[in-house]
C-alpha positions in Angstrom: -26.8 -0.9 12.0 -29.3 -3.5 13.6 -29.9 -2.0 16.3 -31.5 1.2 14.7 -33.3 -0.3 12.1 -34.7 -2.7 14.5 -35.6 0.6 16.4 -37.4 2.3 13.6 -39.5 -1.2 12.8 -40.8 -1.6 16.2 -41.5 2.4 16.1 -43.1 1.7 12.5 -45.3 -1.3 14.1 -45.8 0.4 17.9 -44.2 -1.8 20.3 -41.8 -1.2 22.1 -38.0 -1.8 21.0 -35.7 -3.9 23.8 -31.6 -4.3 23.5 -32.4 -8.2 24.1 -34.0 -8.4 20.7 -30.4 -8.1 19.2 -29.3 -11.6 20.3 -30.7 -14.7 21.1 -29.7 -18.1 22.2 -28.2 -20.3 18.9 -31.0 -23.0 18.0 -34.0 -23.6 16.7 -37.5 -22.4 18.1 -40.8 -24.2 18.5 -42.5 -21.7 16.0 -39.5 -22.0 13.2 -41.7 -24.4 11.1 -41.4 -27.9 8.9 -39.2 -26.3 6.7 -36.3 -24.9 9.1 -34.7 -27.5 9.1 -33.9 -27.5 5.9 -32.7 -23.6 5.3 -31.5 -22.1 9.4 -28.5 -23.9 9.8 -26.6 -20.7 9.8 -29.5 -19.2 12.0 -29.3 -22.0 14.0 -26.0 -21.4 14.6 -26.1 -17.9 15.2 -26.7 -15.9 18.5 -26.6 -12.0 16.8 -26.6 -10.1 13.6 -23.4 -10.5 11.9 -21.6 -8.1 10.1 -22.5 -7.4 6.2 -21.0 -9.2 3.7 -18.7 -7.3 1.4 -20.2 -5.8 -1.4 -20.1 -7.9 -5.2 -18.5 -6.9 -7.7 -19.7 -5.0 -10.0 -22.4 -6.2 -12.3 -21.4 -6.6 -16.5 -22.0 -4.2 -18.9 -25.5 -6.4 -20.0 -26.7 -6.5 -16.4 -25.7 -2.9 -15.6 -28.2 -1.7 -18.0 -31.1 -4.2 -16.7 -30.1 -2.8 -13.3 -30.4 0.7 -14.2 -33.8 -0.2 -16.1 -35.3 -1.2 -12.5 -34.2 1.8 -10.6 -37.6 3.6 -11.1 -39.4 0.8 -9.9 -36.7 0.3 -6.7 -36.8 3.7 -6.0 -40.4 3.9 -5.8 -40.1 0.9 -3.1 -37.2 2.5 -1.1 -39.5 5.4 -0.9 -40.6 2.9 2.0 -37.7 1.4 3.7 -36.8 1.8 7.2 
């Protein structure tokens, strides 16, 4: 949903949220940087946020425990999110 979590950054960093900050003209911008080039073709191309990606599946036995290790740690950062 981009256009609430846009709304609660701009709330979380006071200014003001606007409907035109949810698309934009496809291209690059004067203050992309040197390295643009080289990693916003898709951005380039792009004039919106795009739908999500389907989820992966899900992770093997090994990695599900690593995963599960983290969880204190990515809790305590979601603690944050928007």
């Amino acid at each position: 949903d981009p256009a609430r979590t846009l709304h609660a950054l701009c709330q979380s960093i006071d200014i003001p949220f606007e409907t035109a900050m949810l698309s934009w003209e496809p291209g690059p911008r004067a203050d992309d940087g040197v390295w643009a080039p080289a990693w916003y073709d898709r951005v380039y191309a792009s004039t919106g946020f795009a739908s999500p990606r389907p989820l992966p599946p899900p992770l093997a036995a090994p990695l599900e425990r690593l995963a599960e290790a983290g969880m204190p740690s990515f809790d305590r950062l979601r603690a944050h999110a928007l």
